[in-house]
N, CA and C atoms as an extended XYZ file, in Angstrom:
507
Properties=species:S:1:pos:R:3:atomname:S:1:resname:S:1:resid:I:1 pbc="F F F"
N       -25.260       17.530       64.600 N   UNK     1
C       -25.341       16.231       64.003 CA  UNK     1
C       -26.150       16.263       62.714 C   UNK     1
N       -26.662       16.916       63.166 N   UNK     2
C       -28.160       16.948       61.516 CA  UNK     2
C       -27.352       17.604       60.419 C   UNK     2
N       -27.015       18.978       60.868 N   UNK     3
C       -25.661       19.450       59.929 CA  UNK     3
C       -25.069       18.927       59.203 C   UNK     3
N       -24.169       17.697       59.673 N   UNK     4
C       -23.063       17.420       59.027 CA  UNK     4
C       -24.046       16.248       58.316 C   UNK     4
N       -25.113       15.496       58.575 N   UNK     5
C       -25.855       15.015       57.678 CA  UNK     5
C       -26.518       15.730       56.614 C   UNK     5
N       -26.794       17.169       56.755 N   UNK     6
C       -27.264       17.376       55.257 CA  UNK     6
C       -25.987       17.847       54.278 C   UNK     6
N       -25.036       18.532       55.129 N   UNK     7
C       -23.507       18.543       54.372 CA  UNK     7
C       -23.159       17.666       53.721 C   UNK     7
N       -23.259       15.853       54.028 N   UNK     8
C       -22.874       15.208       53.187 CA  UNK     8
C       -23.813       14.870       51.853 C   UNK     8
N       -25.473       14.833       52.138 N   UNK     9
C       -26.159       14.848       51.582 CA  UNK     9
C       -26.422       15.861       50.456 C   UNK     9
N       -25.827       16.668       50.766 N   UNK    10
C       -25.623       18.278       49.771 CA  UNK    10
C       -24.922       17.898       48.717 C   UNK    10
N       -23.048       17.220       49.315 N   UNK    11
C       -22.342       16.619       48.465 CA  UNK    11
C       -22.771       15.649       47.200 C   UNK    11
N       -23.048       14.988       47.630 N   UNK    12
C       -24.279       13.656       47.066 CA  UNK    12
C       -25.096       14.081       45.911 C   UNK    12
N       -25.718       15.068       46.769 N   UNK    13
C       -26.470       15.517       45.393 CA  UNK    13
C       -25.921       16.478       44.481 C   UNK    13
N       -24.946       17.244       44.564 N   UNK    14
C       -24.100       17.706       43.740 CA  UNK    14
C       -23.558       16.790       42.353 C   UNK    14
N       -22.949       16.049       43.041 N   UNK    15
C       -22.515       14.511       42.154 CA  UNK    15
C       -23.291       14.126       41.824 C   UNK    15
N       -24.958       13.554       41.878 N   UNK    16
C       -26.232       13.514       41.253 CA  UNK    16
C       -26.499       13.978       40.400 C   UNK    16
N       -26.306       15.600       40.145 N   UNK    17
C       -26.779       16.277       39.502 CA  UNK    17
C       -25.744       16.997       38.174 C   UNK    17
N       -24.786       16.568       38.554 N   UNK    18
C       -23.397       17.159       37.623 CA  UNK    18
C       -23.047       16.050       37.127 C   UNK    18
N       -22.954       14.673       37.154 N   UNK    19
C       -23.017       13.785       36.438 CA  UNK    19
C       -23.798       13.436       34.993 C   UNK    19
N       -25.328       14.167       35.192 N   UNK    20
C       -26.021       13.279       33.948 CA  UNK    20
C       -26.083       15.044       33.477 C   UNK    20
N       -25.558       16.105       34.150 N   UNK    21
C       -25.756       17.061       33.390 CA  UNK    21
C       -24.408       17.310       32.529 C   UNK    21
N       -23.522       16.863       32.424 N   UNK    22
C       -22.456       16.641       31.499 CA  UNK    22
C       -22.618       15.907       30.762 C   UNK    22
N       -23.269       15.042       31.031 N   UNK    23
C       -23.515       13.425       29.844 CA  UNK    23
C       -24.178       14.038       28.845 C   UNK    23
N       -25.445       14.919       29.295 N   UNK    24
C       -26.606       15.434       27.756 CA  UNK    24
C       -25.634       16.532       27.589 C   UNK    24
N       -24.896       17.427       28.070 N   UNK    25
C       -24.109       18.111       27.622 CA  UNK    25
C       -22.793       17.244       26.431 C   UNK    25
N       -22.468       16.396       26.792 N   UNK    26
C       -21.663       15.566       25.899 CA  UNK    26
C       -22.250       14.781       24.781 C   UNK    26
N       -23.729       14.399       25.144 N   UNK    27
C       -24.263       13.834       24.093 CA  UNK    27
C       -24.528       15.495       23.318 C   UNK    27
N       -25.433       16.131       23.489 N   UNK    28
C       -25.072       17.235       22.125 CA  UNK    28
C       -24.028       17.786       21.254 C   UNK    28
N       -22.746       17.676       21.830 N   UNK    29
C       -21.673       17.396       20.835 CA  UNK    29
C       -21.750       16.372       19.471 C   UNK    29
N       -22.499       15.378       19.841 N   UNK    30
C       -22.310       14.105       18.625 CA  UNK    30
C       -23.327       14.541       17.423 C   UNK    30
N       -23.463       15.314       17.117 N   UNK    31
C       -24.182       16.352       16.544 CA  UNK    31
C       -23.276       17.306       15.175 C   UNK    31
N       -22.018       16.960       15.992 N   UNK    32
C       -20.777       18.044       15.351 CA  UNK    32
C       -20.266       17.139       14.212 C   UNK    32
N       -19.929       17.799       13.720 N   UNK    33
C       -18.924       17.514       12.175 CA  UNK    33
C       -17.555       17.830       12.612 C   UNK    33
N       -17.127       16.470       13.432 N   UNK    34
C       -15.916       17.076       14.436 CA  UNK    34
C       -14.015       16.966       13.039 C   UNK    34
N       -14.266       16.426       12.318 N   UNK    35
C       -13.325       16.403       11.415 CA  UNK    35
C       -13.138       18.051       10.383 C   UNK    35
N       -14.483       18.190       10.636 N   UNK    36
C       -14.843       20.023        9.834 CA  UNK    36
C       -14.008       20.498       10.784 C   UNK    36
N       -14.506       20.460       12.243 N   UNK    37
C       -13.855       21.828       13.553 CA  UNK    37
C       -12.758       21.454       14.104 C   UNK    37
N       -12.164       20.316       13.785 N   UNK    38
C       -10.695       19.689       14.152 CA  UNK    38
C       -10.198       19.425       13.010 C   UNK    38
N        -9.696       19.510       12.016 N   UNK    39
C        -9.563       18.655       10.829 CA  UNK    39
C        -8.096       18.361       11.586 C   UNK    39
N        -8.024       16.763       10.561 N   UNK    40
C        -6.443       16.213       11.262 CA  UNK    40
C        -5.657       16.472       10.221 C   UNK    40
N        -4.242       16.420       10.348 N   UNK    41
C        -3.270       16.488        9.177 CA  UNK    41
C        -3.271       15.021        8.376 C   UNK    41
N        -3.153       15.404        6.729 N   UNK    42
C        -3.418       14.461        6.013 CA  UNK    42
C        -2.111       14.048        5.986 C   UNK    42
N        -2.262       12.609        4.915 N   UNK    43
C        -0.479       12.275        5.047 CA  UNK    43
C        -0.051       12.734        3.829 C   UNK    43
N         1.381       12.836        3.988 N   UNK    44
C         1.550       13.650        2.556 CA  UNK    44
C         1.948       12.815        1.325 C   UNK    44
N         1.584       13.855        0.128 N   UNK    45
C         0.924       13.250       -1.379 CA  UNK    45
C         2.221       12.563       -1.120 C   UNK    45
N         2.164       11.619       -1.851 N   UNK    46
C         3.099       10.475       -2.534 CA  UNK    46
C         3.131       10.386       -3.784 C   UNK    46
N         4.356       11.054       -4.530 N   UNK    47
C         4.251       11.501       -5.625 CA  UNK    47
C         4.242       10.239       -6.678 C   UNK    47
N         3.685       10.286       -7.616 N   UNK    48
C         3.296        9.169       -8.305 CA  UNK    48
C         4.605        8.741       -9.185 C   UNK    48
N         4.808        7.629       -8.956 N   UNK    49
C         6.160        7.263       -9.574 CA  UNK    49
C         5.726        6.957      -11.095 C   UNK    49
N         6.993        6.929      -11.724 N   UNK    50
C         7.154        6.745      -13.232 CA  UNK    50
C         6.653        5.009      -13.603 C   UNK    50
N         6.384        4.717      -14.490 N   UNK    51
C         5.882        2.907      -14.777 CA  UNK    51
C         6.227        2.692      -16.116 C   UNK    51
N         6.546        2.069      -16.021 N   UNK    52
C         6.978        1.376      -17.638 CA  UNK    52
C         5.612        1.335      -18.314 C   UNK    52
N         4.273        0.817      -18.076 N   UNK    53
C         3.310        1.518      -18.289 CA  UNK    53
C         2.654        2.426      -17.847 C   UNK    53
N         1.303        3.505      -19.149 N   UNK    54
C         0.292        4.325      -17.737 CA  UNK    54
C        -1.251        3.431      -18.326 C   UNK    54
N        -1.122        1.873      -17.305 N   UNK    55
C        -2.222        1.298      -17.168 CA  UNK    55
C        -2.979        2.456      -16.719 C   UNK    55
N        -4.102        2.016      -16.428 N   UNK    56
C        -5.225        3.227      -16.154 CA  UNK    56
C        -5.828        2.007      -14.537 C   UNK    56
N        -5.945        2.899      -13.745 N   UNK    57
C        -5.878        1.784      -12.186 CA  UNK    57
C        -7.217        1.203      -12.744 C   UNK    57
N        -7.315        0.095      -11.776 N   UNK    58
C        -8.557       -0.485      -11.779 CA  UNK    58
C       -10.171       -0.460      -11.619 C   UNK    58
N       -10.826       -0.718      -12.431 N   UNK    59
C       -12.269       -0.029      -11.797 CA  UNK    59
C       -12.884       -0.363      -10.027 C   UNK    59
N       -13.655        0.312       -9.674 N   UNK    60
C       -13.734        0.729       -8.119 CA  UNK    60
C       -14.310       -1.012       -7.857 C   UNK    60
N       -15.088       -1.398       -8.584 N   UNK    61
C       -15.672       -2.991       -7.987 CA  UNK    61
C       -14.984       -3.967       -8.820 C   UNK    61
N       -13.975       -3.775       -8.774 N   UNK    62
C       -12.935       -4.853       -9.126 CA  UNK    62
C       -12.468       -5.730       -8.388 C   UNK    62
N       -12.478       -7.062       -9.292 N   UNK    63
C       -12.648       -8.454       -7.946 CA  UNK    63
C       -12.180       -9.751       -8.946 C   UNK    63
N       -11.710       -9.400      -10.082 N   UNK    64
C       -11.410      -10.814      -10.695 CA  UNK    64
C        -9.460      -10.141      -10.913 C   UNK    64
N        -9.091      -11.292      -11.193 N   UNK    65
C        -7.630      -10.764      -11.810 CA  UNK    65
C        -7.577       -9.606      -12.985 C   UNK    65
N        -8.054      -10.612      -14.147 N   UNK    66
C        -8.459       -9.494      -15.341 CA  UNK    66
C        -8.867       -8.352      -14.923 C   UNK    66
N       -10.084       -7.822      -14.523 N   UNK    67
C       -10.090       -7.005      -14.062 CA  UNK    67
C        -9.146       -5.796      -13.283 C   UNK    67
N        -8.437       -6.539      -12.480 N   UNK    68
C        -7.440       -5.733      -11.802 CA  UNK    68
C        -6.098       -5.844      -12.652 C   UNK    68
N        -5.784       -6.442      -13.634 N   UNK    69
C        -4.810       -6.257      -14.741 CA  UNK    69
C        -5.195       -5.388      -16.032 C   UNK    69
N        -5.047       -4.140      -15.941 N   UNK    70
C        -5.422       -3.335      -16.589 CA  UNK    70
C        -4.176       -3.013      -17.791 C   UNK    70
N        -3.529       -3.664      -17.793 N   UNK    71
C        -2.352       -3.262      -18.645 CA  UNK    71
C        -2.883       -4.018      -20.126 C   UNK    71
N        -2.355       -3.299      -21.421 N   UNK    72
C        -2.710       -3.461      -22.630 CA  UNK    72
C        -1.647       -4.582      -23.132 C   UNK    72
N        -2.126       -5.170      -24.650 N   UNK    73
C        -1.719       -5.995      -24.951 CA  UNK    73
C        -0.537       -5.574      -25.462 C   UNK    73
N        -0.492       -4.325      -25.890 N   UNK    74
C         1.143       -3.818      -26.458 CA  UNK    74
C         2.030       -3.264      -24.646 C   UNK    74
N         1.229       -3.228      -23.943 N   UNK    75
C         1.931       -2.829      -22.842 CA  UNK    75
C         2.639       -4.071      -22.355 C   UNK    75
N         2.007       -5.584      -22.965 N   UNK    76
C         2.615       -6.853      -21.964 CA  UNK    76
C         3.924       -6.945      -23.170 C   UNK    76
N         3.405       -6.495      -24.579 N   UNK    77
C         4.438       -6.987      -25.535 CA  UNK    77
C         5.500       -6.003      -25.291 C   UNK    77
N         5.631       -5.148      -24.829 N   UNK    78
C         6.629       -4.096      -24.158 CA  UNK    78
C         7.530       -4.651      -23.191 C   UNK    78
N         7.089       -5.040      -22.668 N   UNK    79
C         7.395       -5.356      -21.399 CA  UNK    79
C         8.188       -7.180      -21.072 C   UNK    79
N         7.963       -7.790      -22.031 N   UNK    80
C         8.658       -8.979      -22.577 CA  UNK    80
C         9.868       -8.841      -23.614 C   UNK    80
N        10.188       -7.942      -24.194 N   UNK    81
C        10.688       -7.726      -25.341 CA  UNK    81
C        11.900       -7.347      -24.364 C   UNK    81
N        13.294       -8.618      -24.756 N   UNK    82
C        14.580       -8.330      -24.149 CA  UNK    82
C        15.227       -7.038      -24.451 C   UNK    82
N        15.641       -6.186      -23.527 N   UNK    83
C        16.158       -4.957      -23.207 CA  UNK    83
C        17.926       -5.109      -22.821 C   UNK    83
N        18.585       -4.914      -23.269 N   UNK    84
C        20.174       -4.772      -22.935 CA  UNK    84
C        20.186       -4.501      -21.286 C   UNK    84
N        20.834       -5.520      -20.566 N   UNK    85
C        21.051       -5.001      -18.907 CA  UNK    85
C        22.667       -4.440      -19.069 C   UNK    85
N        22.360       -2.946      -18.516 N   UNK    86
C        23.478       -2.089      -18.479 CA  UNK    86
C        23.858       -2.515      -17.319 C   UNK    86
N        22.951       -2.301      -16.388 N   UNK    87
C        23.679       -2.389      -14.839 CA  UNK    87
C        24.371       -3.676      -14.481 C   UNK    87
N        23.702       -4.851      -15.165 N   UNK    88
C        23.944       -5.990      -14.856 CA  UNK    88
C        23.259       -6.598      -13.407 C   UNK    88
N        23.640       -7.480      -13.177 N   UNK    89
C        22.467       -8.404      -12.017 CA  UNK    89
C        22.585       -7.386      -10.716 C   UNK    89
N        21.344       -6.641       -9.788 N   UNK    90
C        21.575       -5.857       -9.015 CA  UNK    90
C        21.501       -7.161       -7.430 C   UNK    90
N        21.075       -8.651       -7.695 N   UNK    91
C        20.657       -9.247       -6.910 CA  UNK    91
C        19.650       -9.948       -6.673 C   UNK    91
N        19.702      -10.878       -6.037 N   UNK    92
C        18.056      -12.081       -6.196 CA  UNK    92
C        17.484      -11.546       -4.694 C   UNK    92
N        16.223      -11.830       -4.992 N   UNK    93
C        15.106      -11.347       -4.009 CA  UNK    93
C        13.746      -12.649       -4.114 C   UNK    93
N        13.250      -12.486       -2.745 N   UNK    94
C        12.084      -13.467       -2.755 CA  UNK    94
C        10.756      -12.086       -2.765 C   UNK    94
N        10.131      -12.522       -3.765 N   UNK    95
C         8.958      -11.490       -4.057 CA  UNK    95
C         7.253      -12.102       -3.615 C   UNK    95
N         6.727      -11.111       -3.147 N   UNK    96
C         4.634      -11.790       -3.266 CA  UNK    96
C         4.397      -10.715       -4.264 C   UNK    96
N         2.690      -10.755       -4.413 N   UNK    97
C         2.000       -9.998       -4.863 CA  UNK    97
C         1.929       -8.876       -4.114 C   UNK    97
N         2.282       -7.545       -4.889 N   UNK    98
C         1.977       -6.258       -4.094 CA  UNK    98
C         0.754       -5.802       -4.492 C   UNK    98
N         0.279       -4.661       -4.114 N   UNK    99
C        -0.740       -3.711       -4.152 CA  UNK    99
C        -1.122       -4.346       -5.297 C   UNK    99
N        -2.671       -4.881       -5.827 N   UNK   100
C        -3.318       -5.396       -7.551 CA  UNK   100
C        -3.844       -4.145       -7.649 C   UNK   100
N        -4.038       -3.038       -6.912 N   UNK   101
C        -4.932       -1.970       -7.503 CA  UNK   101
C        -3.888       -1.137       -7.648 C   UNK   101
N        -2.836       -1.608       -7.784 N   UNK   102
C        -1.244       -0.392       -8.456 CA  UNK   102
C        -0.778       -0.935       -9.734 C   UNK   102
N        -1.501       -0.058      -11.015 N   UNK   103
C        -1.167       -0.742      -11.973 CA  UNK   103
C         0.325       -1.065      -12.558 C   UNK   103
N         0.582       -1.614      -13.975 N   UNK   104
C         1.700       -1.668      -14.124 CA  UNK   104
C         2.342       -2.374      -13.832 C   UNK   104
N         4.053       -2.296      -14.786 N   UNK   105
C         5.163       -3.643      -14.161 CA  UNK   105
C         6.096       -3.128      -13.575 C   UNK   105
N         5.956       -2.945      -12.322 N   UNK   106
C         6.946       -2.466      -11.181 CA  UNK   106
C         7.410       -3.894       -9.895 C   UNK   106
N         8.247       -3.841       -9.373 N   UNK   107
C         8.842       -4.522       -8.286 CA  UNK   107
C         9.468       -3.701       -7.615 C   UNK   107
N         8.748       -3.357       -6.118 N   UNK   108
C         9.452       -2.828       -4.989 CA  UNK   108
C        10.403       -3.576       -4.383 C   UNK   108
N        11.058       -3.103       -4.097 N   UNK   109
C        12.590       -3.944       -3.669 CA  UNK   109
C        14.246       -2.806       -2.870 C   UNK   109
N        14.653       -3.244       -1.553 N   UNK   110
C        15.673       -2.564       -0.868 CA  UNK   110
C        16.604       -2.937       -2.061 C   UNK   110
N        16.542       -3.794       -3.643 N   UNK   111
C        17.574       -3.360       -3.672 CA  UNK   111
C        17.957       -2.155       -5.008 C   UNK   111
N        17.581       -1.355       -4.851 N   UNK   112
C        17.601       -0.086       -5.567 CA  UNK   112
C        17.574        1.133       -4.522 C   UNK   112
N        18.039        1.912       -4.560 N   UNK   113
C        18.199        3.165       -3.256 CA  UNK   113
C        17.172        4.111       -4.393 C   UNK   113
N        16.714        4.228       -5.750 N   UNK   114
C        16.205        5.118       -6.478 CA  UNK   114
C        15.255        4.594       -7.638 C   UNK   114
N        14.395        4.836       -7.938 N   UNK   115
C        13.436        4.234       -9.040 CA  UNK   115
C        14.156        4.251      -10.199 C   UNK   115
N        13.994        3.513      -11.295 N   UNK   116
C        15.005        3.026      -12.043 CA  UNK   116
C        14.423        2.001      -13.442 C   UNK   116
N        14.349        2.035      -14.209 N   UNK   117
C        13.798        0.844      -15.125 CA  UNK   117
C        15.060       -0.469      -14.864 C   UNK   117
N        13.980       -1.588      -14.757 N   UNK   118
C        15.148       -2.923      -14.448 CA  UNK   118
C        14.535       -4.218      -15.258 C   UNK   118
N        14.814       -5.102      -15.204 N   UNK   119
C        14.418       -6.467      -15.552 CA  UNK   119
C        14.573       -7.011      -14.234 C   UNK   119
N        13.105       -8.528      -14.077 N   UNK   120
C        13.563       -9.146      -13.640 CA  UNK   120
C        13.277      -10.544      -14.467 C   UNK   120
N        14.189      -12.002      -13.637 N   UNK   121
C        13.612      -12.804      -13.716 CA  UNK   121
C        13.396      -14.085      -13.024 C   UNK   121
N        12.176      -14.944      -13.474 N   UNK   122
C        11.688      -15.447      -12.191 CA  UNK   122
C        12.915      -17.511      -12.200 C   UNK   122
N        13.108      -17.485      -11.083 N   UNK   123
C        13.915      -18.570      -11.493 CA  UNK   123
C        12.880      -19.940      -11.420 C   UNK   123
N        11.522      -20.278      -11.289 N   UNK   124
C        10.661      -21.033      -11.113 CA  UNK   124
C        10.867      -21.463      -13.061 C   UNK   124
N        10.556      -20.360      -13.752 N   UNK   125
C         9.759      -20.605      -15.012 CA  UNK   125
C        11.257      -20.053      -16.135 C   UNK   125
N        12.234      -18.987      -15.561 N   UNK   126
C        13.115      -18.587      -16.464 CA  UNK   126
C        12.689      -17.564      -17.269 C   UNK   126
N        11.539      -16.902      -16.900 N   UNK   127
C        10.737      -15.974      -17.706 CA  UNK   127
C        11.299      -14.503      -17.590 C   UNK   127
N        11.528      -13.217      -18.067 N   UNK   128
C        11.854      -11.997      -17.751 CA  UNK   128
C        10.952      -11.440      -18.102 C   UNK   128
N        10.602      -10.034      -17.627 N   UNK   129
C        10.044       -9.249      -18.078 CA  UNK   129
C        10.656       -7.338      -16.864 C   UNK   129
N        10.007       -6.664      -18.218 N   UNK   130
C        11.254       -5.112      -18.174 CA  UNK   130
C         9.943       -4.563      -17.240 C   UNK   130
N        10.435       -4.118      -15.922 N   UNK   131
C         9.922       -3.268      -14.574 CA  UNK   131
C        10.086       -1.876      -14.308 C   UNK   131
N         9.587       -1.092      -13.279 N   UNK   132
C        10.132       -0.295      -12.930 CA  UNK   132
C        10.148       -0.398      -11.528 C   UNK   132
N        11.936       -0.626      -11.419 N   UNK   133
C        12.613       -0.787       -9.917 CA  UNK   133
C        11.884        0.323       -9.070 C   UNK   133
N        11.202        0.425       -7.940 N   UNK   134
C        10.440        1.425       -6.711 CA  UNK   134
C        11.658        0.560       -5.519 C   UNK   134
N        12.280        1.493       -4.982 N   UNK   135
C        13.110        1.447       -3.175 CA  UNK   135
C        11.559        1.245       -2.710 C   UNK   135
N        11.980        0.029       -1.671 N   UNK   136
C        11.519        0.512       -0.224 CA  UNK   136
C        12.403        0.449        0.666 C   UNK   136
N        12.170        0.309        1.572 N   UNK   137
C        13.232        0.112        2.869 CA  UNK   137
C        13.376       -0.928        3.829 C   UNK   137
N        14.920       -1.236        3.826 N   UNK   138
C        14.995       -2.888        4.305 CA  UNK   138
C        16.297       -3.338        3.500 C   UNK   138
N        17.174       -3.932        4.365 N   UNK   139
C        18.170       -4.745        4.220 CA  UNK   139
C        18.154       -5.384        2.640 C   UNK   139
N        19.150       -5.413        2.208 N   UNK   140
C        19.192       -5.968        0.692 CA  UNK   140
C        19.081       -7.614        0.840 C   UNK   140
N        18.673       -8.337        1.504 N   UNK   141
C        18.110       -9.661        1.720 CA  UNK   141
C        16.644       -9.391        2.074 C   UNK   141
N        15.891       -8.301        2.107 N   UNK   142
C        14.344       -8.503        2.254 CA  UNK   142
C        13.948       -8.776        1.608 C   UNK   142
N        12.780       -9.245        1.548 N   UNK   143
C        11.418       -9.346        0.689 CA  UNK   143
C        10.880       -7.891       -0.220 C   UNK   143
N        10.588       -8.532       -1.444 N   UNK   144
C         9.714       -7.490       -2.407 CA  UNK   144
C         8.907       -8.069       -2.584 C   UNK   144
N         8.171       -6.788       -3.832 N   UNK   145
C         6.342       -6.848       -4.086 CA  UNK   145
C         6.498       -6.827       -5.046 C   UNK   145
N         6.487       -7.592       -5.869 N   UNK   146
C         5.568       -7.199       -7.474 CA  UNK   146
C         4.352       -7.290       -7.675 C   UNK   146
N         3.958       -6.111       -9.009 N   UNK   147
C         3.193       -6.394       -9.387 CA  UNK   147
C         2.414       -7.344       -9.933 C   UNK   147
N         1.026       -6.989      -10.074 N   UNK   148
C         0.107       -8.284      -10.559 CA  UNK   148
C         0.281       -8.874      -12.073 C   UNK   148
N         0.561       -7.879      -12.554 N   UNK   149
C         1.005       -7.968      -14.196 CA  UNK   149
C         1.748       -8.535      -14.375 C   UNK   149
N         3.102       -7.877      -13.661 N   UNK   150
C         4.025       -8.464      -13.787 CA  UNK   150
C         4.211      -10.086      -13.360 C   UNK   150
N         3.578      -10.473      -12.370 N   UNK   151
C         3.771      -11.714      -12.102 CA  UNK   151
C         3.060      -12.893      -13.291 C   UNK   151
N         1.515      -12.146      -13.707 N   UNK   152
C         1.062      -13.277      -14.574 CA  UNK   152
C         2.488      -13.396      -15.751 C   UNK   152
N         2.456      -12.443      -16.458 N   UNK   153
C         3.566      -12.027      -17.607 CA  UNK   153
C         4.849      -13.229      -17.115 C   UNK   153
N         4.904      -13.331      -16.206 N   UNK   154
C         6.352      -14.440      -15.418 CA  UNK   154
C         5.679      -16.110      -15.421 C   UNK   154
N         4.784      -15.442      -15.815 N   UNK   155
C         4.055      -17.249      -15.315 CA  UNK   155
C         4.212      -17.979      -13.813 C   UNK   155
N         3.818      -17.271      -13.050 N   UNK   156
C         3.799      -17.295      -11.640 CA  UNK   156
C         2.420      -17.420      -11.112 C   UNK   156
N         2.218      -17.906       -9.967 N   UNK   157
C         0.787      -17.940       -8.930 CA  UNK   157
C         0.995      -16.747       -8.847 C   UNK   157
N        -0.043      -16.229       -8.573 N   UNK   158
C        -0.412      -15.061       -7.559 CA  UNK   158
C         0.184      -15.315       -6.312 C   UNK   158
N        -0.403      -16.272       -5.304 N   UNK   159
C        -0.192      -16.654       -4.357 CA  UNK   159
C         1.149      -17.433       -4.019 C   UNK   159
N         1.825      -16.834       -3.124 N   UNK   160
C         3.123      -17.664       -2.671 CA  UNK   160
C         4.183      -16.699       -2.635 C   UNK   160
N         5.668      -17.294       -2.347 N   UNK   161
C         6.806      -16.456       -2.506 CA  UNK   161
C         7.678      -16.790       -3.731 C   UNK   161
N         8.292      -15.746       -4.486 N   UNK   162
C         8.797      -16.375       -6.032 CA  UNK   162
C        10.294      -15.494       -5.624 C   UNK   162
N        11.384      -16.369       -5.873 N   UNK   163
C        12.874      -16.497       -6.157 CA  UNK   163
C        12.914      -15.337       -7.299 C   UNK   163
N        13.214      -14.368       -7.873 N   UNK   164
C        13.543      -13.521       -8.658 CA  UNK   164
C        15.202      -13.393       -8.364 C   UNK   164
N        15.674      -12.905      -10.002 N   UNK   165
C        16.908      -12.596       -9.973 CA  UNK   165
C        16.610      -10.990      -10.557 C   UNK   165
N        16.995       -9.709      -10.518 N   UNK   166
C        16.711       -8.489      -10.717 CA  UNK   166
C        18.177       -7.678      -11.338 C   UNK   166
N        17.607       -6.912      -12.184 N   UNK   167
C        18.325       -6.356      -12.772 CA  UNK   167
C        18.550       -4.787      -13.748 C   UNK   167
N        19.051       -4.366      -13.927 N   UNK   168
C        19.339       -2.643      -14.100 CA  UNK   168
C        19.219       -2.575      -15.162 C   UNK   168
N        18.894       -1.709      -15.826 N   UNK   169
C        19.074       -1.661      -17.292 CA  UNK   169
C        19.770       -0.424      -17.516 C   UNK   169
């Protein structure tokens, strides 16, 4: 009888003692530079697309519009200045504000399968201005992003969804 009482009591303290001796064993790990001795796979480069401008991105504590509109005054007069549409109308799209810390006058949009210089324009104000078409992916009735530039240049809010008609050059 006593036996099988210190047998279980043996157990017991086994589990007592292997419990908090793994824990300080686990707490000295947090010690490690576990991204050094594991490193994870990064995602891969995303090659920098072409822009009708090369704004220069935004400075790191950037927080006003101006600020995050880094494009030059010959870059907006570029970029207004009517361009011949070769392709002709590729399709209307409802656009927001994309990425403000991606300089430049670009509009992402399903409807281009390939980057591309395009026009768009906004049907609120009737304004155009010359882009560079970026694919994403999504049904040719999705939603796009333009840029921040591009939208002041349109005379648009920032904020909201804007009717664009888009086009190839």
């Amino acid at each position: 009888m006593y036996r099988d009482q210190f047998c279980v009591t043996l157990r017991d303290m086994k589990k007592l003692i292997l419990i908090p001796a793994l824990s300080v064993l686990l707490a000295g790990c947090a010690g490690f530079d576990m991204p050094q001795i594991l490193p994870m796979p990064s995602a891969p480069d995303r090659a920098a697309p072409a822009t009708t401008s090369v704004a220069p991105p935004p400075p790191a504590g950037a927080v006003t519009v101006e600020q995050f509109d880094t494009t030059s005054a010959e870059d907006r007069e570029d970029a207004v200045v009517a361009a011949p549409l070769s392709q002709g109308a590729l399709g209307q799209t409802i656009a927001t504000l994309g990425d403000p810390a991606s300089p430049g006058f670009w509009l992402e949009t399903p409807l281009v399968s390939s980057e591309k210089e395009g026009r768009v324009k906004a049907a609120n104000t009737g304004r155009t201005v010359k882009v560079t078409l970026r694919p994403i992916s999504g049904p040719n009735g999705a939603g796009s992003r333009i840029s921040l530039s591009a939208l002041r240049l349109l005379d648009l809010p920032l904020a909201g969804l804007h009717e664009l008609e888009v086009y190839g050059l």
